[in-house]
GUDREN-893090 format. One line per 10 residues: number of its first residue (from 0); their letters; for each residue z, y, x of C-alpha. Coordinates in steps of 0.5 Angstrom, whole numbers. Example, Ala and Ser with C-alpha at 12.3 -4.5 7.8 and 13.67 -1.06 7.14 Angstrom:
<sites>
0> AS> 16 -9 25; 14 -2 27 .
</sites>
This chain:
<sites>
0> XXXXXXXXXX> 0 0 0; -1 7 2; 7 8 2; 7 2 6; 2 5 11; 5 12 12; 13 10 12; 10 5 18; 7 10 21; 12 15 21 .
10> XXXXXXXXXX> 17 10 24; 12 8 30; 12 15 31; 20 15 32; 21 9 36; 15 10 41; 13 18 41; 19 20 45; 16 13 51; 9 17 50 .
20> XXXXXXXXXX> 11 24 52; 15 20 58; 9 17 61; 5 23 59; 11 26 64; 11 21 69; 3 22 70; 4 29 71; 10 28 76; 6 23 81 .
30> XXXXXXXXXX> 0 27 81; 5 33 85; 7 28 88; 1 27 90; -2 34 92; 5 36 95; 4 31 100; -3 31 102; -3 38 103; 3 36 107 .
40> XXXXXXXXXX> 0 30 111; -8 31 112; -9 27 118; -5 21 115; -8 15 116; -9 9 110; -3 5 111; 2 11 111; -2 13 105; -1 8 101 .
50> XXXXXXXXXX> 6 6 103; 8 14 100; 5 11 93; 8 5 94; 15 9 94; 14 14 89; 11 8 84; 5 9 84; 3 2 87; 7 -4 83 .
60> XXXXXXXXXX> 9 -10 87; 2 -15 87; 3 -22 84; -2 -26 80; -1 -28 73; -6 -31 68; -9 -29 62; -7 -34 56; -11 -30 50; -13 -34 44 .
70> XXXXXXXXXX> -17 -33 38; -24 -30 41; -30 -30 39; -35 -33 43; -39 -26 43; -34 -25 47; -32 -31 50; -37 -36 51; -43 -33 50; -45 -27 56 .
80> XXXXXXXXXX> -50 -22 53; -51 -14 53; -46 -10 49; -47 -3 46; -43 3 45; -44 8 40; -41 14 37; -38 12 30; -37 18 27; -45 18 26 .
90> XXXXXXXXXX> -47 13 21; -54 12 22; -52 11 29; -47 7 29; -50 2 23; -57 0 28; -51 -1 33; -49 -5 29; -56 -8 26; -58 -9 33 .
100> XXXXXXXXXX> -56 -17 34; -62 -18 34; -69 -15 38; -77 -15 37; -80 -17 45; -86 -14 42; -84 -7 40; -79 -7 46; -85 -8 51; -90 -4 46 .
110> XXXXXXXXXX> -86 2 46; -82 3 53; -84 3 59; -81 -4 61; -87 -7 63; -91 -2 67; -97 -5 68; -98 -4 60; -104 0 59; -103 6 54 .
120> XXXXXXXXXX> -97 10 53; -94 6 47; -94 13 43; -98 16 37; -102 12 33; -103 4 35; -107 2 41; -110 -5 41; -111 -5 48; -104 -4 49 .
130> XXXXXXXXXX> -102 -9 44; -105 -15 46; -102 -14 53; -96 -14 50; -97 -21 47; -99 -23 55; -93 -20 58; -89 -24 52; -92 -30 52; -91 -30 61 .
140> XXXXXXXXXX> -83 -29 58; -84 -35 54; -87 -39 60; -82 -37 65; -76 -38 60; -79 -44 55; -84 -47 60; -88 -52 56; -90 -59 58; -96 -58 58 .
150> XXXXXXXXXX> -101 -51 60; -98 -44 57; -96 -40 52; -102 -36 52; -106 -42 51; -102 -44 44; -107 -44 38; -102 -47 33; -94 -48 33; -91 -53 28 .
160> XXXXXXXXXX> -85 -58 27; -85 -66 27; -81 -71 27; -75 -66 30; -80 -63 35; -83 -56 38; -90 -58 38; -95 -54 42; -103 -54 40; -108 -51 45 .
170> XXXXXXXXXX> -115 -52 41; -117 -59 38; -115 -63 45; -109 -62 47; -102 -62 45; -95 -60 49; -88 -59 48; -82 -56 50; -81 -58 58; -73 -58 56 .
180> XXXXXXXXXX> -74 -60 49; -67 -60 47; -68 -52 48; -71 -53 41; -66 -50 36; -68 -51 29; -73 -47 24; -73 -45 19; -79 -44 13; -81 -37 9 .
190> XXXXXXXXXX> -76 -32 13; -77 -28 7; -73 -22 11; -78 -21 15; -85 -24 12; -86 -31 16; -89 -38 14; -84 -40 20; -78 -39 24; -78 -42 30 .
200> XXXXXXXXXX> -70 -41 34; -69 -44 41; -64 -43 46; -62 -41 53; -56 -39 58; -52 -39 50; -58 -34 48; -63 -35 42; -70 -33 42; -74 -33 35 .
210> XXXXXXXXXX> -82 -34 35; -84 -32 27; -91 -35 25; -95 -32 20; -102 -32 20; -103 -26 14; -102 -19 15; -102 -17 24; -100 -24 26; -108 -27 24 .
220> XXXXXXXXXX> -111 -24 31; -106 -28 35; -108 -35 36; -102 -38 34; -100 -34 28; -94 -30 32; -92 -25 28; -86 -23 33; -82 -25 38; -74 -23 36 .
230> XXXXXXXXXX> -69 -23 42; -61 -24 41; -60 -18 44; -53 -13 44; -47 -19 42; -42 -14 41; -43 -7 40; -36 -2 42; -35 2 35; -33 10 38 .
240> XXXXXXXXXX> -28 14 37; -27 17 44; -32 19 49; -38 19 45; -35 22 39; -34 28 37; -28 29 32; -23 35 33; -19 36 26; -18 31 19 .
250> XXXXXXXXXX> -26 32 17; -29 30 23; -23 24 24; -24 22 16; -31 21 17; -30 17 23; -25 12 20; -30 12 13; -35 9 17; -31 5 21 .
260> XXXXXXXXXX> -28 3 14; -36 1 11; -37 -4 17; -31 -7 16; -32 -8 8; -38 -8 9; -40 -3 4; -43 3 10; -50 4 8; -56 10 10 .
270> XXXXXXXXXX> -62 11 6; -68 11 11; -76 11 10; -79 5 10; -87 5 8; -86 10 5; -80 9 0; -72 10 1; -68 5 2; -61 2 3 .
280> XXXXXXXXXX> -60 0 10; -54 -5 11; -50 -9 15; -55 -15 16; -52 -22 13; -51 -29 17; -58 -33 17; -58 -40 18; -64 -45 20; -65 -53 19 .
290> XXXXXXXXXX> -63 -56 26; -69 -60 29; -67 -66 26; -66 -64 19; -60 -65 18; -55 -59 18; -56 -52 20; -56 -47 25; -51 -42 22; -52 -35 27 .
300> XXXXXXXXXX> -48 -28 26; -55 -22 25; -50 -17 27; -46 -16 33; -39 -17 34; -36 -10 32; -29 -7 36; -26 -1 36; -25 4 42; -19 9 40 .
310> XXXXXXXXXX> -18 15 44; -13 15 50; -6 16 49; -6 23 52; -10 26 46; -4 28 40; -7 31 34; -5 35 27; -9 32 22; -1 28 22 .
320> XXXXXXXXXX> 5 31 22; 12 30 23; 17 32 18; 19 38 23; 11 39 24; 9 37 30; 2 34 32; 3 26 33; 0 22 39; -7 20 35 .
330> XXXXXXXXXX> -7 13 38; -2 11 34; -6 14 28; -13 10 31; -9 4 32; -6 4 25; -12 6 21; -17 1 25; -13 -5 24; -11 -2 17 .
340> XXXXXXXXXX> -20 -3 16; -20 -9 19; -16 -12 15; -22 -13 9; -25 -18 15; -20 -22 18; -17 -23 10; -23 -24 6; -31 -23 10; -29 -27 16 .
350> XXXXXXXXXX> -36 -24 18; -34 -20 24; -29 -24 27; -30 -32 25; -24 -32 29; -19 -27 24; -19 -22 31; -18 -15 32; -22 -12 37; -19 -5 40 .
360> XXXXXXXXXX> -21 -2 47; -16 2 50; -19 8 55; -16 12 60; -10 8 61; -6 10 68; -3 3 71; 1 -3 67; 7 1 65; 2 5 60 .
370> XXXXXXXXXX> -2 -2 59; 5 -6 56; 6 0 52; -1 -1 48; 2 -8 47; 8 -6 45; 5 -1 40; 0 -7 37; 6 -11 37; 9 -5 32 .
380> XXXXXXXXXX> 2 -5 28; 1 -12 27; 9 -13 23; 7 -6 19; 0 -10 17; 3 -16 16; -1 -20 22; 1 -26 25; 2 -24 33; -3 -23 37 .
390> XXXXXXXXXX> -9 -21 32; -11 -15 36; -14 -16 41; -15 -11 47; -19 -9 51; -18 -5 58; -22 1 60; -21 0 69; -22 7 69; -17 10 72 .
400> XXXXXXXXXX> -15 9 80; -8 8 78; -10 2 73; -14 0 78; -10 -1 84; -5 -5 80; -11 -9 76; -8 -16 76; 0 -12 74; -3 -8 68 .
410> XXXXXXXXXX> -7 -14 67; -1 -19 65; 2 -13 61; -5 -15 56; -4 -23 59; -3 -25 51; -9 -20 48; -13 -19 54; -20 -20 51; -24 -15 57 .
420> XXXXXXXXXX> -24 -12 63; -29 -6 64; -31 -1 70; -33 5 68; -36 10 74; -37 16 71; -29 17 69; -27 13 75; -30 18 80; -27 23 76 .
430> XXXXXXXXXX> -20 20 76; -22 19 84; -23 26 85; -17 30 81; -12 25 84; -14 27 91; -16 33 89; -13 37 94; -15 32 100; -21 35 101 .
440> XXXXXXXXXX> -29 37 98; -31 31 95; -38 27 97; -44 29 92; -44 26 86; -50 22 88; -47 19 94; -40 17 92; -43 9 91; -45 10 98 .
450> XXXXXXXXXX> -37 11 99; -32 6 101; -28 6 94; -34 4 91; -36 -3 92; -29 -3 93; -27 -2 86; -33 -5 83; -31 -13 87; -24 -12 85 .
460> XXXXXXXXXX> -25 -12 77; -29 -18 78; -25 -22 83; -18 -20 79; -21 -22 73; -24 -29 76; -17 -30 79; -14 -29 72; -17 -33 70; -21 -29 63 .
470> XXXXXXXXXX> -27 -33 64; -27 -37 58; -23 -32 54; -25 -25 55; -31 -21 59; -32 -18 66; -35 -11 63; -40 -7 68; -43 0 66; -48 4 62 .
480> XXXXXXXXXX> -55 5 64; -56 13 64; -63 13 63; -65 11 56; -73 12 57; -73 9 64; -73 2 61; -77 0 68; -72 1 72; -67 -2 68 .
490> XXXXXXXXXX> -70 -8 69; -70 -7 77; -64 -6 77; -59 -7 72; -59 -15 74; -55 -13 80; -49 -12 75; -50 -20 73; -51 -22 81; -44 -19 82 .
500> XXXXXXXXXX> -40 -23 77; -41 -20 70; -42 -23 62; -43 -17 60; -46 -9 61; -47 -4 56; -53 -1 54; -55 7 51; -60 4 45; -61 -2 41 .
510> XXXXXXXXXX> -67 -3 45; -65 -3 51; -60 -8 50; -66 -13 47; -69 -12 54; -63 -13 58; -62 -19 54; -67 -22 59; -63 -21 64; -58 -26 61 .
520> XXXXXXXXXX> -63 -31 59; -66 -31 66; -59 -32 70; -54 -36 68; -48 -31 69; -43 -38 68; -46 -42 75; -45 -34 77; -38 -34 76; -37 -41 78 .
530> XXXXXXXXXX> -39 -39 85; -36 -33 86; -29 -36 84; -31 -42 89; -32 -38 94; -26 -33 93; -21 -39 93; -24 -42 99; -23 -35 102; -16 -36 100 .
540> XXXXXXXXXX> -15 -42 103; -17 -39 111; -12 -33 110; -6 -38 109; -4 -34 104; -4 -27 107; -8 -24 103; -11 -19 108; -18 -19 105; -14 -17 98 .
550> XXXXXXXXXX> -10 -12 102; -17 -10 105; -20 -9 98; -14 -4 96; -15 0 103; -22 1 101; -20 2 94; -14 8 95; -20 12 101; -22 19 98 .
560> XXXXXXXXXX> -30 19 98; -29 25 102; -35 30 106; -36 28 113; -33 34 118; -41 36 119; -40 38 112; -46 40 107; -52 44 108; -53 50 104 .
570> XXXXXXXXXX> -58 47 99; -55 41 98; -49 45 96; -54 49 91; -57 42 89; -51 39 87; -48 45 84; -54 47 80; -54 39 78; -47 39 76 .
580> XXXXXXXXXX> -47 46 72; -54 43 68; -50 37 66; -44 40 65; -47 46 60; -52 41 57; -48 37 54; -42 42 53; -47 46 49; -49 40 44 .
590> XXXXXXXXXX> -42 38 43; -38 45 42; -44 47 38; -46 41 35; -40 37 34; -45 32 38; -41 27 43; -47 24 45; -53 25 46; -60 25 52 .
600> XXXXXXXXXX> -59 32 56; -65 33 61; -64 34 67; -66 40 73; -72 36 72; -73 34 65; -71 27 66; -66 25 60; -59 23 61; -55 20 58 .
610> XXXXXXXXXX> -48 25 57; -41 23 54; -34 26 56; -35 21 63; -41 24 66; -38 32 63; -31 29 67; -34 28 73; -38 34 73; -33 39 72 .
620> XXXXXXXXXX> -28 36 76; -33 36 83; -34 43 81; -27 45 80; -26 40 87; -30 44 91; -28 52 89; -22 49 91; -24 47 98; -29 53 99 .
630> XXXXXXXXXX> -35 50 100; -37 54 94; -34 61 90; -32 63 84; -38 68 84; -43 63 86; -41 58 81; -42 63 75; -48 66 78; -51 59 78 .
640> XXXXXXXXXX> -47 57 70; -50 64 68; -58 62 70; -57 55 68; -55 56 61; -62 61 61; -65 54 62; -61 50 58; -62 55 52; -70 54 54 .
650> XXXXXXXXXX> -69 47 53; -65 46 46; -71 53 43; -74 48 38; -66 46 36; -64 51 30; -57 50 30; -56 50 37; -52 56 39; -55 60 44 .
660> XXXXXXXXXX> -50 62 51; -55 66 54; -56 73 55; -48 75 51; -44 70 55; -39 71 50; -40 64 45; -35 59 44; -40 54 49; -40 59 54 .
670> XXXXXXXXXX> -32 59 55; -31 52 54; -35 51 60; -32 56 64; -25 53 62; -27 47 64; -30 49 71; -25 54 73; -18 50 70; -21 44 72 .
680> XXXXXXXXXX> -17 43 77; -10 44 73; -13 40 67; -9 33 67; -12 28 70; -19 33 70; -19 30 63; -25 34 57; -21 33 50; -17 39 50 .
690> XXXXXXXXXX> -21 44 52; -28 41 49; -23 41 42; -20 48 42; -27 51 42; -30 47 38; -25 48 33; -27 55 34; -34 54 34; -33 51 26 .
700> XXXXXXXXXX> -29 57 25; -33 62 27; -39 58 23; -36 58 17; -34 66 18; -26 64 19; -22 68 24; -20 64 30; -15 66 35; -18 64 41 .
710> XXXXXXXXX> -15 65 48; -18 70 51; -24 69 55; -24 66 63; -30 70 65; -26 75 66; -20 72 70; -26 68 73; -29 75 76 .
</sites>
């Protein structure tokens, strides 16, 4: 009942509140700590350096644990596969989030950049030409993953099923089947959703491929009759309330939960054109084929498994009230309310979870002190819901460098609920930079994976998750891809994160999580993991149990990305500045002005990027690190900020709601900006939320013609 919900809320807020405030606190207080002795010992070396964390309490003592979670779907356990993050505060966009199990290979190659060799552009109206190449590159797909016994995909002029097997025709002569005959799933006869005679399912590395035949309609120029070719694609799409949203009072907050409430309940739909008429778009339904044999089904989920990312623990809010009026935590109001909504699933639709699970991701948490908090609070949700122990499962952000020099610590606190571990460079890079802020100048942007922290960083996830044994019952999660039109170069590279030990990655859009799935159907990240442990456990074995190679990973992980003495050049500072205060405006522009939390902001030289409160972090905090240390001023970085916003006015011209900054400089995006820059270094941990949500609240103000007392304006005191 709802008086159940607010009493138990409000006696979540009693009890932990006060335990919130005093992590807040104890961040705060290490952190001067931090600034107080490297101001006092630049020439320390990296043992010293670590032996004053580990006696201010920053470093917890080392030890193994293992993880003991249960109750996981196998999107999550068993199955490796790409993973999307989207902002749930937009419904189209978090309703084809959702929607994006499954993929076409055809439009995927058609409509990008993924195959360069492609003739054509794939844009405007359709090009035959580039059509057929696309069903080349797809039948070589095909005869890589699905070799036939015989001849080639290319070469198939009809599918059909006998007797409990894929045969293969080539002309009137010849006949072939699978080579792996049991990677034929199942079929399936008149897929009525999607206008095919046949559905053909078939499986590799956990993945299902579906070949649809029909030859009617764009399908009867094919030799076979292949109508499309569909790719089990993004397995779990994380729901967003952090990063990636945008959500400053009780409106903005209540449409996000709305949504997330209709995926739950399934009720969430967004009408959309489709061959010229509107219609309902909804969550997609299970589908099931007859298994080869005929006898039973294959019974598969069309939508990915959803999990809820709430905000950091960092955040309050006044859309909840205590009795004397002051604003609440707004994790707890997160954690109550999206478990709250997923109860229409784990009690009735099982549709989501066929485990009854709740899956939330816990950002920005700051070592397992603050990560056996977040236990403690879903421990207070699940007896306020009535959920058995241990429904909600979480997820942990290695985000933060005090998380992650105790990953195996912070990892135990979560060793009943732990359902995945996952880098994130953008904040981590930002946290690297405000905790040594006063270090040093930082390396470029660019370069700090060429740092010691980075590799560092990035092998430790994986080795720590391995030896913890998550394999089988959680995820070892890497990054995004940032270039969402670059399709080719994800390709290229974005398979490395498999190589290194990962079950899953996120990708920008739909598309390119059925692109990215290629690279799971064509490594088997299992035999990887497998590997990897074996060759940890042999390394174990040499060092006799001193532990010097993790001692060395966490040497090279507490080692600041600083600049060489040589220094920087005069136009490397230039570039890297304007690059910075390109990002940092584009993208604050948007999300003050717009209320847009994600979004493609074009580069200096238009590329497109993908930006969220990471990458505008980071921006902010290598800006704010080197005004620190002298390698730019004050008047040089508002200079550049004032002739890049003329650019990035230039690029949003088209847009009719964006707020232009340029020539006044007096704009409630123009003074977010320069809050962020010039108070960088004083901002908590050099987190965004707090300045991006005053001004944006000022920004709706001003919109709708209500005085709003802002602060006066930075410029001035900037000068």
């Amino acid at each position: 009942s709802a008086d159940r919900f607010w009493s138990s809320l409000g006696g979540i807020v009693r009890e932990l509140g006060p335990k919130n405030a005093e992590l807040l606190q104890k961040r705060d207080t290490l952190q001067a700590s931090i600034d107080e002795w490297l101001r006092a010992n630049s020439s320390a070396d990296g043992a010293q350096h670590a032996s004053f964390l580990k006696a201010i309490g920053y470093l917890a003592p080392e030890f193994r644990s293992s993880v003991v979670t249960q109750g996981i779907d196998d999107e999550i356990a068993h199955v490796a596969g790409p993973q999307l993050v989207c902002p749930v505060d937009n419904s189209r966009f978090i309703l084809n989030a959702a929607n994006a199990r499954w993929g076409s290979l055809l439009d995927a190659f058609y409509g990008t950049n993924a195959v360069s060799s492609l003739p054509g552009s794939g844009q405007g109206t359709y090009d035959a030409a580039r059509g057929r190449a696309v069903f080349d590159a797809a039948h070589s797909v095909l005869d890589e993953l699905f070799p036939l016994s015989a001849g080639v995909w290319g070469d198939v002029t009809a599918l059909s099923v006998e007797n409990g097997t894929l045969k293969a025709a080539m002309g009137s002569q010849r006949e072939a089947t699978l080579l792996a005959k049991e990677q034929f799933a199942g079929f399936a006869a008149g897929a009525d959703d999607y206008s095919s005679q046949l559905s053909l399912l078939l499986k590799h590395n956990g993945l299902h491929v579906e070949i649809l035949l029909d030859r009617s309609g764009k399908a009867k120029e094919h030799p076979a009759g292949i109508r499309d070719i569909r790719i089990e694609s993004a397995l779990s799409t994380i729901c967003d309330f952090e990063d990636s949203a945008c959500t400053v009072d009780a409106e903005d907050k209540v449409l996000a939960y709305s949504n997330w409430l209709g995926l739950m309940d399934r009720s969430l739909s967004v009408p959309v054109e489709k061959r010229g008429r509107s219609v309902e778009r909804r969550l997609e339904g299970p589908r099931s084929w007859t298994k080869p044999n005929g006898k039973g089904s294959v019974n598969l989920s069309s939508q990915a498994l959803l999990l809820a990312r709430n905000v950091g623990m960092h955040m309050y809010t006044d859309m909840v009230l205590t009795a004397d009026g002051t604003p609440v935590p707004e994790h707890f109001v997160d954690a109550m309310t999206t478990a709250a909504a997923a109860l229409h699933d784990v009690r009735a639709h099982f549709l989501n979870s066929r485990h009854g699970s709740i899956y939330i991701v816990k950002p920005k948490m700051h070592g397992p002190e603050e990560c056996a908090f977040a236990a403690r609070l879903f421990d207070a949700v699940e007896q306020a819901l009535y959920l058995p122990r241990n429904t909600i499962k979480m997820g942990v952000m290695d985000e933060e460098r005090r998380t992650s020099a105790n990953l195996s610590q912070t990892m135990h606190e979560a060793r009943e609920r732990l359902f995945f571990v996952n880098t994130g460079f953008l904040d981590r890079t930002a946290d690297e930079i405000h905790t040594s802020m006063e270090a040093g100048p930082m390396l470029p942007k660019g370069a700090m994976k060429t740092s010691a922290w980075y590799p560092a960083y990035e092998q430790n996830n994986v080795v720590t998750s391995l030896n913890a044994a998550l394999v089988g019952k959680g995820q070892i999660g890497k990054g995004m891809w940032a270039e969402p039109d670059n399709m080719e170069a994800m390709m290229a590279q974005k398979g490395a994160q498999l190589d290194a030990g990962a079950s899953t990655a996120w990708v920008p859009s739909p598309v390119a999580a059925t692109l990215h799935a290629l690279h799971y159907l064509r490594q088997s990240v299992p035999a990887v993991q497998k590997r990897l442990l074996t060759a940890q456990r042999q390394s174990d074995a040499a060092e006799e149990g001193n532990g010097s190679a993790a001692a060395a990973r966490r040497e090279a992980l507490l080692t600041p990305p600083l600049l060489r003495p040589a220094g920087i050049s005069a136009e490397a500072v230039r570039d890297e500045l304007e690059n910075n205060a390109q990002g940092l405006l584009g993208y604050t522009a948007r999300w003050v002005g717009q209320g847009i939390g994600c979004s493609k902001v074009p580069d200096l030289q238009g590329v497109q990027l993908m930006e969220d409160r990471a990458t505008l972090r980071i921006s902010s905090q290598h800006i704010a690190n080197w005004l620190r240390h002298g390698v730019v001023t004050e008047e040089q970085v508002l200079d550049t900020l004032r002739r890049v916003a003329v650019l990035v006015d230039t690029q949003n011209a088209a847009d009719g709601s964006y707020h232009p900054m340029a020539p006044a400089y007096d704009s409630p995006e123009w003074h977010a900006a320069l809050e962020l820059v010039f108070d960088g270094r004083f901002a908590p941990n050099g987190y965004t939320e707090a300045t991006l949500s005053h001004w944006r609240r000022a920004r709706k103000a001003e919109d709708k013609g209500v005085l709003f007392d802002a602060d006066e304006s930075l410029e001035s005191a900037a000068a």
